[in-house]
DODRENBA-649649 format. One line per 8 residues: number of its first residue (from 1); for each residue x, y, z of C-alpha. Coordinates in pm, 1 decimal, decimal comma. Example, Ala and Ser with C-alpha at 12.3 -4.5 7.8 and 13.67 -1.06 7.14 Angstrom:
2
1) 1230,0:-450,0:780,0; 1367,0:-106,0:714,0
END
This chain:
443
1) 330,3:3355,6:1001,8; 330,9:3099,3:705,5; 22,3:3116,4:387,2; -43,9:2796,0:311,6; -98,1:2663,9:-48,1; -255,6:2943,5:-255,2; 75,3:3151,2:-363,8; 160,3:2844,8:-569,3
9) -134,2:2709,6:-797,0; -60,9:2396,2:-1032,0; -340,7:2374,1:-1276,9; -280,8:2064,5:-1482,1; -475,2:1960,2:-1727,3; -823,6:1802,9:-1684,9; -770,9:1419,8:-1632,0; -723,2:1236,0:-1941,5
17) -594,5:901,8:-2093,9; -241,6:1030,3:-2129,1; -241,0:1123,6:-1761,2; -360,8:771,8:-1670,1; -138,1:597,8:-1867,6; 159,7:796,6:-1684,4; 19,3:752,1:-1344,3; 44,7:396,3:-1427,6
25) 351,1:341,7:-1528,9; 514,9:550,2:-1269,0; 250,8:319,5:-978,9; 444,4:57,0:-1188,4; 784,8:144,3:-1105,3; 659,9:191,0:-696,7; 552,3:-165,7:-716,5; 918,9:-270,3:-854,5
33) 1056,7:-86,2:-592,8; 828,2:-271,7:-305,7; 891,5:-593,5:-411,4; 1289,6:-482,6:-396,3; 1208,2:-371,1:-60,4; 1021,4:-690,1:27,4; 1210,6:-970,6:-167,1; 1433,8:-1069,4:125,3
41) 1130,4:-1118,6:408,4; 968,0:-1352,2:193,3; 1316,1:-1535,6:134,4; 1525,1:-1531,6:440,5; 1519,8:-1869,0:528,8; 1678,2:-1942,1:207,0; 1897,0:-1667,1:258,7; 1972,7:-1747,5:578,5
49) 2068,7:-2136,8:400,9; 2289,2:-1923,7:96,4; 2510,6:-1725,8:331,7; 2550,6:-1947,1:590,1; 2438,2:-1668,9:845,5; 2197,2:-1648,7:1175,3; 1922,3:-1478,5:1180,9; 2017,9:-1182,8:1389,7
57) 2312,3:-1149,6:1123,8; 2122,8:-1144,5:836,3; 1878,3:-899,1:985,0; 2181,3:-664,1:916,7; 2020,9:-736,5:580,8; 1718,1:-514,4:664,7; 1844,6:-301,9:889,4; 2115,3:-164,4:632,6
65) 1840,8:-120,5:394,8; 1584,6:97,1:580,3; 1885,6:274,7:756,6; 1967,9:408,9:356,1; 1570,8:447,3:287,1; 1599,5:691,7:559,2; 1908,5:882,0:483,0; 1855,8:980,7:151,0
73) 1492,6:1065,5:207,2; 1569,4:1435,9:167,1; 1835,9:1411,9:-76,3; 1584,5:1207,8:-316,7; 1318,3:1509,2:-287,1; 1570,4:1777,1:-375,9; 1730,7:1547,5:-677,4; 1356,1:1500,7:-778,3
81) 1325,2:1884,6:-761,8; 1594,6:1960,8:-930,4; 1561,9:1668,8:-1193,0; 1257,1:1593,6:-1239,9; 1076,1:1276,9:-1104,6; 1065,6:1112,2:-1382,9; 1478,6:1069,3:-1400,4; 1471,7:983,1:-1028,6
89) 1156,8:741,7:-1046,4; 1354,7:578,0:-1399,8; 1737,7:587,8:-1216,4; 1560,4:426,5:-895,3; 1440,0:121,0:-1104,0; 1790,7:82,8:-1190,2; 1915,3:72,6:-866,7; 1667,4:-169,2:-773,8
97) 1754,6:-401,4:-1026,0; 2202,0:-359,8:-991,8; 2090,6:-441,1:-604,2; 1835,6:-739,0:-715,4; 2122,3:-851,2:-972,9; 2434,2:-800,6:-669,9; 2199,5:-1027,0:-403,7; 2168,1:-1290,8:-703,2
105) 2511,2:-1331,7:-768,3; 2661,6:-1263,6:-450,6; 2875,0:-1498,6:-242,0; 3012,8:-1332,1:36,5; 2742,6:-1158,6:294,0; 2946,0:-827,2:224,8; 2823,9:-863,4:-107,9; 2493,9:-898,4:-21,6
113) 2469,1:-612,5:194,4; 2620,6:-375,4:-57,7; 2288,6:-551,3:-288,2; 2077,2:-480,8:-33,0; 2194,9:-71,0:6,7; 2132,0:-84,2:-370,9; 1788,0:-167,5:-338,8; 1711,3:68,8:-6,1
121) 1863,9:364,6:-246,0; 1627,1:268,4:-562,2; 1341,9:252,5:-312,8; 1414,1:588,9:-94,2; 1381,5:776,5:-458,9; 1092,7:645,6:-571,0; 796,6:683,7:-411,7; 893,7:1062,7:-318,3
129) 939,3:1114,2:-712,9; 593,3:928,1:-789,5; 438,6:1219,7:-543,4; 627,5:1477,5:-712,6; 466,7:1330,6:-1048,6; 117,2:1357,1:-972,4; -2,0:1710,3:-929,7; 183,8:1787,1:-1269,7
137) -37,1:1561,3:-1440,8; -394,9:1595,3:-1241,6; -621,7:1874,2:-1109,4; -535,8:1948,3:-682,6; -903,1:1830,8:-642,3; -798,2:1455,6:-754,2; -435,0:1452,7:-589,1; -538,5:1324,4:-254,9
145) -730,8:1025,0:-379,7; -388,2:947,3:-667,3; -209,2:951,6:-348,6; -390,6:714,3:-161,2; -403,4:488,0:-505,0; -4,3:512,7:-562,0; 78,7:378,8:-192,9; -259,7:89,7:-212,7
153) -109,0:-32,4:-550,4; 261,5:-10,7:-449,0; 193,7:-284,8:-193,0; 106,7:-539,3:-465,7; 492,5:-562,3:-479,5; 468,5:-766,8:-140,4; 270,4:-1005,6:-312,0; 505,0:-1038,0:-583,9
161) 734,4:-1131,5:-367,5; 523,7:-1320,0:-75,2; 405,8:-1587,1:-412,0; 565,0:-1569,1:-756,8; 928,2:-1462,6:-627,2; 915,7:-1724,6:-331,4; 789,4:-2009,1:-571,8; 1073,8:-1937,7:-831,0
169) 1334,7:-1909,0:-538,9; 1239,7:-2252,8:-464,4; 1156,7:-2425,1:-753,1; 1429,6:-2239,9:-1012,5; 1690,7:-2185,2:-754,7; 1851,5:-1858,3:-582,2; 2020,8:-1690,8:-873,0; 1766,3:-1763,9:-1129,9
177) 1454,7:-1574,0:-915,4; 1639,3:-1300,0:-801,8; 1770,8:-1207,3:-1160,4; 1451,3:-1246,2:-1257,9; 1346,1:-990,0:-1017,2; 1646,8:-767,7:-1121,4; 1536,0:-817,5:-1478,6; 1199,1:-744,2:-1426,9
185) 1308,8:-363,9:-1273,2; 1502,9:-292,3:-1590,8; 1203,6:-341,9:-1818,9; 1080,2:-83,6:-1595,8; 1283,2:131,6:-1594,0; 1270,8:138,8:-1973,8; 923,9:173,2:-1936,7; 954,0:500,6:-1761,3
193) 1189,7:661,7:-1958,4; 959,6:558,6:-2240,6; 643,3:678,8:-2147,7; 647,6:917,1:-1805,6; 687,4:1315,9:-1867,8; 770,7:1533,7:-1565,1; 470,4:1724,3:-1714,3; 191,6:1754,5:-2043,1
201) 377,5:1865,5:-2283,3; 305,2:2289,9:-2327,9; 346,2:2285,4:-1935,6; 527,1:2567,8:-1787,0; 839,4:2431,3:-1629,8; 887,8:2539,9:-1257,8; 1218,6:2704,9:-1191,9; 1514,3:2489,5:-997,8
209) 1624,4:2687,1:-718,5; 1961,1:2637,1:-538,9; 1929,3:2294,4:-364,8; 2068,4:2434,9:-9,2; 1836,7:2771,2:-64,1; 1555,8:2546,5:-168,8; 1577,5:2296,6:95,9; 1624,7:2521,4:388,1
217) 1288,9:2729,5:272,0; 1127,9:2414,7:264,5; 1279,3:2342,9:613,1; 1135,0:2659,6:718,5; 772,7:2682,1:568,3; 573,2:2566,9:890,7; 311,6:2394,8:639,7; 560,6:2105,2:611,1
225) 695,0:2100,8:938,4; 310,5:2061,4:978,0; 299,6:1790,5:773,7; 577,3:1617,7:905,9; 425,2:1631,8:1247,9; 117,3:1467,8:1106,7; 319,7:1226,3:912,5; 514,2:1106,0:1207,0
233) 215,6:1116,0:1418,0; -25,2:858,8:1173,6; 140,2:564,5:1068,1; 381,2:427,5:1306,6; 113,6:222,6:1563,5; 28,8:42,7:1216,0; 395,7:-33,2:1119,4; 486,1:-147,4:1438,8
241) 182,8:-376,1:1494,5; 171,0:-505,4:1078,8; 622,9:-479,1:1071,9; 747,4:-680,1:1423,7; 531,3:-653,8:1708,9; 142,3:-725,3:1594,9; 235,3:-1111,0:1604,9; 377,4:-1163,4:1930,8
249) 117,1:-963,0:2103,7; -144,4:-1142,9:1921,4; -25,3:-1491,4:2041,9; 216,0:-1448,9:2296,3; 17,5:-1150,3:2470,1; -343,9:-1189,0:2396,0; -331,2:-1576,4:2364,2; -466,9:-1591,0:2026,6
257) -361,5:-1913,6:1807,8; -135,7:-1876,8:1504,8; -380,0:-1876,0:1241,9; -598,0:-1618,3:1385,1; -314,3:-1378,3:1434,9; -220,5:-1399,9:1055,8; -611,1:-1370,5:970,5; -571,9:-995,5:1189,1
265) -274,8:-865,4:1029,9; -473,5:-988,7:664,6; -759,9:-768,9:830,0; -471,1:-500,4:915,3; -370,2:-480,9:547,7; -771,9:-514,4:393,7; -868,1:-230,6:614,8; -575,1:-0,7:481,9
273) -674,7:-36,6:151,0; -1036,7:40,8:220,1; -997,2:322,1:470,6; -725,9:515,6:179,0; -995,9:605,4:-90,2; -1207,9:677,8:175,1; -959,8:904,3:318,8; -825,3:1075,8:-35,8
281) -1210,7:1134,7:-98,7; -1251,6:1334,8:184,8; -914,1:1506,0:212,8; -985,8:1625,7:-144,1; -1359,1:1759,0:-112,3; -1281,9:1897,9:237,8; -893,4:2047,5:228,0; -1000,6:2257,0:534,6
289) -1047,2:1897,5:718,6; -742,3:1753,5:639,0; -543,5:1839,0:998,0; -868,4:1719,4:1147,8; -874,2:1394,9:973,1; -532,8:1296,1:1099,1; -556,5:1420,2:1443,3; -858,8:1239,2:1421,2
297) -675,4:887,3:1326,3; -434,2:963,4:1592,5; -659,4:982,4:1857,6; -804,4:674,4:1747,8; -588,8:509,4:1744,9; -398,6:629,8:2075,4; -796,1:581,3:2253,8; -840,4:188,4:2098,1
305) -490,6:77,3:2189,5; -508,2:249,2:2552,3; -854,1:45,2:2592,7; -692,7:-268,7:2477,5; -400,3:-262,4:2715,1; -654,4:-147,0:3035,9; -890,2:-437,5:2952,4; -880,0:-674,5:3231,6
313) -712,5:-1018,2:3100,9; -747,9:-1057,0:2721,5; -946,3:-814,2:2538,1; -1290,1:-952,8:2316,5; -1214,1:-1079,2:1993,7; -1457,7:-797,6:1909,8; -1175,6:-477,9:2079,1; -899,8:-656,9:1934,5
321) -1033,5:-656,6:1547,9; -1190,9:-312,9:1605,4; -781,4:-219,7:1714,7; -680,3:-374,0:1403,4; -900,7:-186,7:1181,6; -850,3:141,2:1329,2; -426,7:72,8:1267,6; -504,1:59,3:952,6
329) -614,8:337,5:893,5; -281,0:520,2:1009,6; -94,2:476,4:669,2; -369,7:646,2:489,5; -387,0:897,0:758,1; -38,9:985,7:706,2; -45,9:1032,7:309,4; -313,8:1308,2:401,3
337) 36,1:1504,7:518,7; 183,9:1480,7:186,7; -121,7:1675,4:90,9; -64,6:1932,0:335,8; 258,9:1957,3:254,4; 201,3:2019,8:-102,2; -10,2:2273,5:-9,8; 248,2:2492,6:186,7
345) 553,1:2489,3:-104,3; 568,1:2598,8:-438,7; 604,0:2296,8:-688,9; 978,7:2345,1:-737,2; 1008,6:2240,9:-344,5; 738,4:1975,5:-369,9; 990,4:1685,7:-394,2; 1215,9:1787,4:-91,3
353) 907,4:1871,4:117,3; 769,1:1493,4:18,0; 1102,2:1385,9:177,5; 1159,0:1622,1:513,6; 760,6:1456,2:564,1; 880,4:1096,7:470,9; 1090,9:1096,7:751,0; 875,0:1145,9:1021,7
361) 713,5:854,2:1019,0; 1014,2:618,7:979,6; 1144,3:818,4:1279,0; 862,2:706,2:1492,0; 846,1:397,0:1331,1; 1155,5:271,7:1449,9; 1217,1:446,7:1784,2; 882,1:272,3:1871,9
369) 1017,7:-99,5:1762,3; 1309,0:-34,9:1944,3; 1152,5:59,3:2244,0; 892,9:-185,7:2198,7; 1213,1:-434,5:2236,2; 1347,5:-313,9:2515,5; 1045,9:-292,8:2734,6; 1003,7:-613,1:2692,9
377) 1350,2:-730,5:2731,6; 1379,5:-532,3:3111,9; 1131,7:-730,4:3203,3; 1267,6:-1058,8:3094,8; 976,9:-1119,3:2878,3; 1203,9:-1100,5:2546,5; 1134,3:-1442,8:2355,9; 884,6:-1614,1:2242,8
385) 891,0:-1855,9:2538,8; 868,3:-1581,0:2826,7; 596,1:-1300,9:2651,2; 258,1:-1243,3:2849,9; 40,8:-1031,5:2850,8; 121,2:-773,5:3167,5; 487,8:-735,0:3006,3; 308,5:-620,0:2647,5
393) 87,5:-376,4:2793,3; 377,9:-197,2:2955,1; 595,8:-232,8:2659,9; 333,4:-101,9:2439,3; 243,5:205,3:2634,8; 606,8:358,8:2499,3; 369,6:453,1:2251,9; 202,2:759,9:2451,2
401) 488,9:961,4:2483,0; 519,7:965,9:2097,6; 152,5:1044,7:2068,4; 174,7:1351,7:2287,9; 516,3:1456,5:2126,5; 352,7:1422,0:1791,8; 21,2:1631,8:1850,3; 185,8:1912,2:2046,1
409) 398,7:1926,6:1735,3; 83,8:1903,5:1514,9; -59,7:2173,4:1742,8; 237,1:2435,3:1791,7; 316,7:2446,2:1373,9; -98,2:2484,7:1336,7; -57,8:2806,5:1527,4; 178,9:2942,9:1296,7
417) 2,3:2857,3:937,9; -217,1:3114,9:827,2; -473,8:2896,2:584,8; -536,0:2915,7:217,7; -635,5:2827,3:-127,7; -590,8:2425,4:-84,1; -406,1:2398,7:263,9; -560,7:2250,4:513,9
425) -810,6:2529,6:663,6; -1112,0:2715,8:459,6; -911,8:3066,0:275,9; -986,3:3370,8:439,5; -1315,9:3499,8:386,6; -1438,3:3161,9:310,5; -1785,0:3113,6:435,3; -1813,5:3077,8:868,8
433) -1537,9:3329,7:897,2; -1584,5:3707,1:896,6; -1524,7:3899,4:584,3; -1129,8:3957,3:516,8; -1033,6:3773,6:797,2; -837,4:3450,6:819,1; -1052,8:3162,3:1010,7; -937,3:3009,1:1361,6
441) -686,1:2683,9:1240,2; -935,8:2411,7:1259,4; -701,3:2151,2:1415,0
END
């Protein structure tokens, strides 16, 4: 049986200007790396137009990218381990901007796609590293709530991209705008290695253990196999609905017009970024609720969506925005798992335990698009011209067998965490529980 969280205490100093200004730059470099990330969705028609491709080619595009996100997931934690994140969070900048500088220049698609891997390899390091950054440089009590902050503000690099990158691409020209872009990641990047520490200075420095030794106790602390359960559990409903498959069902399921699809996925993105200080608040004052809160999404979630597709005909507008809100809370729900995570590992594992959590919900992510897809396609509802609504409900009931998957995973590595200090049950001998012995998981 696993102890979660209290072997390892990080007590940083109290919050001050210093730590702010560091947290910032390193949110900073995040937002570079999600406009990277982004860049090509809000320009593929022109990319389409620059290298002569169709659209199912140039999807390679994407699919190349997130296929390296994914990969070196794990490798980024340990290298931010065994670095330090602020080397990884600096060297991933880079990487954005060679990839940003490759897709301006490029000419043949090759060339492109070896941008694009660029960009997914700047991207996978990043926000793992920005993680790893925070707990040096704030109290525990005040991590959840910097986590939920770091991923809210990291999405203002879609905007970049959705307005000022799309203007210049089209007023300026290809090459100009996306060396702009490229440009813009250096000055980053110099910005890190300027101002970010891996820690105030007088810090003790945590010991680098042997990556294989250190990433196979990582592997086997149940506290982040915990956490990677939760994390593959929470978010992927969201991404599938806000990624690919919100629209169609919207409009070619539900019967809803163009503009007020876009209005729900605005509403999808809104309510994520009011339901994740909500959600750091409460995983911080409460760490004993934290399992609870994300079992709590998930069910949620899973109970909404199951409502939705047994409504008879189209659901009320009233469901269907209710549905909407509730997916977005997932992505908030699933940073609470970095929390637990960082609870079960010592901070020289913290960054490969970020990653092992990472992947969960890419995992689930995609499997779910996928399958989304292909229920959809053995019915011969596949296009745009032939969706309606009895094909989506079956197609988006692949969902449940994730669900359960998910929470029996959630509930088997519960059973084998014993709580305490800042995990995600009460210590033992906390208050409700007998003297001296370790509470019931609260799951």
């Amino acid at each position: 049986m696993s102890t979660l969280g209290a072997a390892h205490p990080v007590v940083p100093p109290r919050r001050s200007g210093r730590a702010l200004v560091v947290f910032g730059v390193a949110v900073l470099a995040y937002v570079a790396a999600v406009l990277g990330r982004s860049s090509l969705a809000a320009t593929g028609v022109e990319a389409a137009e620059r290298f002569t491709v169709s659209s199912g080619v140039l999807s390679l595009l994407a699919v190349v990218q997130l296929a390296v996100y994914a990969a070196l997931q794990v490798p980024a934690g340990v290298l931010a381990d065994r670095l330090g994140p602020r080397r990884l969070i600096a060297g991933g900048a880079v990487l954005v901007a060679v990839g940003q500088v490759v897709l301006a220049l490029a000419a043949p698609f090759w060339l492109a796609v070896a941008g694009r891997m660029l960009v997914g390899a700047g991207d996978a390091v990043t926000f793992v590293s920005v993680l790893r950054l925070i707990p040096s440089w704030f109290p525990a009590r005040r991590v959840p709530v910097l986590n939920q902050l770091a991923g809210i503000l990291g999405q203002l690099g879609q905007v970049v991209s959705a307005v000022p990158l799309a203007a210049l691409v089209v007023g300026a020209g290809w090459t100009p705008a996306y060396l702009a872009a490229g440009g813009t990641a250096v000055l980053v990047a110099v910005l890190v290695l300027a101002v970010v520490r891996d820690g105030p200075a007088g810090a003790a420095a945590v010991s680098a253990p042997a990556i294989a030794g250190g990433l196979g106790a990582a592997l086997r602390e149940p506290g982040v196999r915990l956490a990677f359960w939760c994390h593959l559990a929470a978010p992927f409903p969201g991404n599938v609905f806000g990624l690919l498959w919100g629209f169609p069902f919207l409009t070619g399921g539900e019967g809803l017009g163009a503009g007020a699809a876009r209005s729900l996925l605005a509403l999808y993105v809104v309510a994520g970024i009011a339901i994740g200080p909500l959600f750091g608040t409460l995983a911080g004052r409460w760490p004993a609720r934290r399992v609870r809160l994300v079992v709590g999404s998930v069910l949620a979630q899973a109970t909404t969506w199951l409502v939705v597709l047994a409504w008879p005909g189209p659901a009320p507008a009233a469901l269907v925005v209710l549905l909407v809100v509730v997916l977005g809370g997932g992505g908030p729900a699933s940073l609470v798992a970095f929390d637990i995570a960082r609870a079960a590992v010592p901070p020289e594992r913290l960054g490969r335990a970020s990653g092992i959590v990472n992947v969960g919900g890419f995992v689930s992510t995609v499997a779910v698009v996928l399958l989304v897809g292909l229920a959809l396609d053995l019915q011969d509802a596949g296009t745009p011209d032939t969706y309606d609504l009895t094909a989506f409900r079956l197609a988006m009931l692949v969902q449940v067998p994730v669900w359960l998957v998910a929470l029996l995973g959630i509930a088997r590595s519960a059973r084998r965490v014993r709580p305490r200090g800042d995990g995600p049950w009460p210590p033992a001998g906390a208050r409700g529980s007998p003297r001296g012995a370790a509470p019931r998981p609260t799951t």
